[in-house]
C-alpha positions as semicolon CSV with decimal commas, in nm:
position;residue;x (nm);y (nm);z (nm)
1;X;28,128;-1,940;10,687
2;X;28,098;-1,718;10,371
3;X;28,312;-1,483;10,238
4;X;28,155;-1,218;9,980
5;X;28,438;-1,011;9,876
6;X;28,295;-0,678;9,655
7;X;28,623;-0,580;9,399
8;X;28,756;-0,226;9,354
9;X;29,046;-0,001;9,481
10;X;29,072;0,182;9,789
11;X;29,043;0,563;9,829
12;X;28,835;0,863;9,751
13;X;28,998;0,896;9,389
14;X;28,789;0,585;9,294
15;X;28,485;0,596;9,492
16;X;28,165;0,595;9,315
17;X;28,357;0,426;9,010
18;X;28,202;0,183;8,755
19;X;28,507;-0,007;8,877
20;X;28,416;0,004;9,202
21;X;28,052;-0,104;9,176
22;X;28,159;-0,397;9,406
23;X;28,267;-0,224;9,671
24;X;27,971;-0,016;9,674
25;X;27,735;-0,358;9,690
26;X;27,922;-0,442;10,042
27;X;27,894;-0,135;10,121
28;X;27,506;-0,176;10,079
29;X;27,500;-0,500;10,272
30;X;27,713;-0,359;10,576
31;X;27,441;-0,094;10,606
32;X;27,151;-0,283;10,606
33;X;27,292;-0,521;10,817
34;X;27,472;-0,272;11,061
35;X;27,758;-0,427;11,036
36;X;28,098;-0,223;11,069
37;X;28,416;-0,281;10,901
38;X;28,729;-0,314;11,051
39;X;29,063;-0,429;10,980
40;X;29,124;-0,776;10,833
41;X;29,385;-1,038;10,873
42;X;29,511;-0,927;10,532
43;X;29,525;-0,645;10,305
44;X;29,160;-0,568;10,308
45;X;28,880;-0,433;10,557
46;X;28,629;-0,705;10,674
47;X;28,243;-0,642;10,855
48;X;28,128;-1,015;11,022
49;X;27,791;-1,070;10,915
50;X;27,510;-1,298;11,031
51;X;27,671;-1,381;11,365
52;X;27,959;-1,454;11,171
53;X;27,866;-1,669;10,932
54;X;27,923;-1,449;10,677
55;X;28,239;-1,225;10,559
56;X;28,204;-0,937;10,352
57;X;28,541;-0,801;10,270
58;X;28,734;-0,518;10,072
59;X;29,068;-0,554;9,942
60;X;29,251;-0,295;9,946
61;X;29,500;-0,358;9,671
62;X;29,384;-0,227;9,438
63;X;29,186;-0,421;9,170
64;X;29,470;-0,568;8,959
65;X;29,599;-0,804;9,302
66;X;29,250;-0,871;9,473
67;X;29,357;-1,244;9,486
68;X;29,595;-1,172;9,754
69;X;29,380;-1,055;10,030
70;X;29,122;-1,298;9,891
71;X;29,336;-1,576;9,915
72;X;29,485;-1,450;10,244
73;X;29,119;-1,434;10,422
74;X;29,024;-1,752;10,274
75;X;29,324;-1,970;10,440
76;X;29,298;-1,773;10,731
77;X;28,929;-1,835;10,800
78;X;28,931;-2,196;10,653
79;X;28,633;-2,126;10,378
80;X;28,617;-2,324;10,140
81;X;28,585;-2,212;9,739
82;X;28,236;-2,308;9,736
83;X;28,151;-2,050;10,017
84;X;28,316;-1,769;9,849
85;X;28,111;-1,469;9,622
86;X;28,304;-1,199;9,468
87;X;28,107;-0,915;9,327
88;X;28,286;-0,727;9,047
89;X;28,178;-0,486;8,748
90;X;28,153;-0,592;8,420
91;X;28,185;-0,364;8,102
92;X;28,013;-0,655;7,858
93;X;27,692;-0,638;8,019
94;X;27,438;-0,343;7,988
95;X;27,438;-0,096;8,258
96;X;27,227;-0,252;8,531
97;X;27,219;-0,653;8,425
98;X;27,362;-0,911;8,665
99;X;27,461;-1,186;8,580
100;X;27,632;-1,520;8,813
101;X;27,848;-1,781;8,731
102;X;27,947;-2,069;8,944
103;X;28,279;-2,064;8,771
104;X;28,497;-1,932;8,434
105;X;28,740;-1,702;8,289
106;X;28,871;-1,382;8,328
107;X;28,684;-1,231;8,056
108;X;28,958;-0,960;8,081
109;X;28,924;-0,851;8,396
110;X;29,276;-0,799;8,605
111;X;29,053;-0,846;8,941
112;X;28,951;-1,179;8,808
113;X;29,301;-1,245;8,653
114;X;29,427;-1,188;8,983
115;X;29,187;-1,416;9,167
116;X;29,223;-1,688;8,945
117;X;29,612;-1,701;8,974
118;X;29,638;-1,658;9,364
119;X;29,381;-1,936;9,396
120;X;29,500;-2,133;9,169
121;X;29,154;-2,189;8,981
122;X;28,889;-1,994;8,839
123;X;28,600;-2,272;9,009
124;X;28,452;-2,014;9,199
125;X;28,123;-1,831;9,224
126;X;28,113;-1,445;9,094
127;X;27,811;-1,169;9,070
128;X;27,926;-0,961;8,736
129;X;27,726;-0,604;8,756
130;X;27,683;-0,450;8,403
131;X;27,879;-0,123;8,340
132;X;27,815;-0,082;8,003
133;X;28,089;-0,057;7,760
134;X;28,049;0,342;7,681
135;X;28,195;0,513;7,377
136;X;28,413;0,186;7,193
137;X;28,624;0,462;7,092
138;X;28,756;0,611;7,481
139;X;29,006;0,391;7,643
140;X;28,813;0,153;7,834
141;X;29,043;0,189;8,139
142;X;28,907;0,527;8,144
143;X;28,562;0,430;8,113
144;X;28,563;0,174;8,428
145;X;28,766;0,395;8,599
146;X;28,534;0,735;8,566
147;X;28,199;0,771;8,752
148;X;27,856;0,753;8,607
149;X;27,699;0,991;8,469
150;X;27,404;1,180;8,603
151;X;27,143;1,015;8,448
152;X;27,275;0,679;8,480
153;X;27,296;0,752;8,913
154;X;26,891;0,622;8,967
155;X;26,953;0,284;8,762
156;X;27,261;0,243;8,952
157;X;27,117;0,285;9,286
158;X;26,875;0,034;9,169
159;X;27,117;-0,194;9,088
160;X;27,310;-0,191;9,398
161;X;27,049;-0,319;9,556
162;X;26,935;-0,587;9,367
163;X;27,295;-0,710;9,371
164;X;27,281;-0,699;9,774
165;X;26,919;-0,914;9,738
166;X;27,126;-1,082;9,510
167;X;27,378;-1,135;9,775
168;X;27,141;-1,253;10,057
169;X;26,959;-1,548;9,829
170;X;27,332;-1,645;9,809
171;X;27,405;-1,668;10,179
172;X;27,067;-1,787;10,245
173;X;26,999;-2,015;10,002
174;X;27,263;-2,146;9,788
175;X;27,433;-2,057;9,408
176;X;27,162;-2,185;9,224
177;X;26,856;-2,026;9,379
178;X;27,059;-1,703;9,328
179;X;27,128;-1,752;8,973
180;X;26,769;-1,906;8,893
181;X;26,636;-1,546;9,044
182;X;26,888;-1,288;8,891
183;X;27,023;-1,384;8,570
184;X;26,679;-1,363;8,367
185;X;26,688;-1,075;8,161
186;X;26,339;-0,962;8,297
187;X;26,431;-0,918;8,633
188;X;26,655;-0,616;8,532
């Protein structure tokens, strides 16, 4: 089984956040897979995938503790670290680039920070989606937290799905085929 867990906090407030571009990538996948979500054996909603095989999953508490509910579904299901994804936004990449690591810091992100402390390591796959930085002179809690702008909503869109194609090389064939096929700068 595979988890893919999409970062971001619950609630209307923060929907359609740069912060909550992960979310809205799971989001993308439950619908084309008509899958529904429903509650999960920790704080987070879940939507079973592929017969199973697959987990997509939301915490729901709030960005800065993902790694509970991620650690939480994790033991519960029995998957191991190499068979978990999380999808989170990243404000060092240009709007719209994706880039995947199998493994590596924080880079200053508290959903990261979080995962990497409840699990103990940070040997685990993530999909960062490009934010953009914005004005380097507004608070850049404000910028992740705000929505994009008008003319950035196309290029989103866009991007949302190539994460979820993203997303499916993953589950269907492996890490590296995913990275081999996403991080070049052309394909963005």
């Amino acid at each position: 089984m595979k988890l893919i867990v999409g970062l971001g906090n619950p609630g209307r407030k923060y929907a359609g956040t740069r912060h909550n571009i992960g979310f809205d990538v799971v989001d993308e996948l439950a619908a084309r897979h008509r899958v529904e979500w429903e509650a999960a054996p920790a704080e987070a909603l879940m939507a079973k995938w592929r017969a199973a095989q697959v987990l997509l999953a939301k915490p729901l508490t709030f960005m800065n503790l993902s790694g509970h509910a991620t650690r939480d579904l994790l033991q519960y299901f029995k998957i191991d670290l190499a068979d978990l994804l999380v999808i989170v936004d990243e404000t060092q990449l240009d709007l719209g680039r994706l880039r995947t690591r199998a493994n590596g810091s924080a880079g200053g992100h508290n959903g990261l920070k979080s995962l990497i402390e409840q699990l103990g390591t940070d040997r685990f796959a993530r999909l960062r989606i490009g934010v953009g930085r914005g004005d380097a002179r507004r608070d850049l809690a404000d910028h992740v937290l705000a929505r994009f702008d008008g003319d950035e909503r196309p290029l989103v869109r866009e991007t949302i799905d190539r994460a979820a194609d993203a997303v499916e090389v993953f589950v269907s064939d492996g890490l590296e085929p995913m990275m081999n096929r996403f991080n070049r700068k052309e394909d963005q």
